[in-house]
Structures are given as C-alpha cells and as structure tokens.
C-alpha positions, 0 to 999 in steps of 0.5 A: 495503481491505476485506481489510485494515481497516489500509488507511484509504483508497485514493484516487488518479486512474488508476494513480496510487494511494495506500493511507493506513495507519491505526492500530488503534482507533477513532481511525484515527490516521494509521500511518506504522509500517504505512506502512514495514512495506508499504513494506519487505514490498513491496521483499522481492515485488520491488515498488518503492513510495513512501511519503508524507503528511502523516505518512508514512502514504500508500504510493504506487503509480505504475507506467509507463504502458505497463502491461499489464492481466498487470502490472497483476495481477501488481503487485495480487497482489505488493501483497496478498502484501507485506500479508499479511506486514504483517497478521501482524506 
C-alpha cells in the first residue's frame, strides 16, 4: 500500500485479504478500473484473485490454508510484479 498510493486500503482477518483501488486525486473515489487492471496483471503472473466491492474496487486474495511462509512470498512477490505492470499503465 505504501508503494502504490492506488491501494486505498488492505483490510482483511488472516490471509483473507482485500486491496481496495482508488482513483487518483483528492477524492479517492472507489476505482473498479484499477481494480480489473490488477486482476488481469495478476492472471498473466499465474495469480488467480478475486474482484469485489460495492463497485467492484476490492481485489480479493484468498489462498489455501495450507500455505507455506515460500507460498506465501511467492504470491507477494507475483502480487507487487502484476502491480507494477498496472502503476505503468
């Protein structure tokens, strides 16, 4: 979230997590657009996430429970990857 000022907020209880995308400006108006750019970003790094919210501006990330602490960096580093490709448009 501190990388990319788009990521409005990461909220979530365990790693059941959601990124909410915002719109540029002061407003940081709900962004579905970014919300479907990360989505289709992360399918090309083989990460498979949801897409949710009242508008359609969460990304949800809701791995197997049997995760192990390699998956799990695995999937952060695939996430970040898949949102730079977004941050440059």
């Amino acid at each position: 979230q501190s990388r990319f000022p788009w990521i409005g907020d990461v909220r979530g209880m365990g790693f059941m997590q959601g990124l909410e995308m915002v719109e540029d400006g002061p407003e940081r108006a709900p962004s579905r657009r970014r919300a479907r750019a990360v989505l289709e970003e992360s399918k090309k790094e083989g990460l498979l996430v949801g897409q949710s919210g009242l508008h359609g501006q969460v990304v949800r990330l809701g791995p197997n429970l049997l995760f192990t602490d390699g998956e799990v960096d695995e999937t952060l580093q695939r996430l970040e990857r898949a949102c730079e490709q977004v941050d440059r448009g």
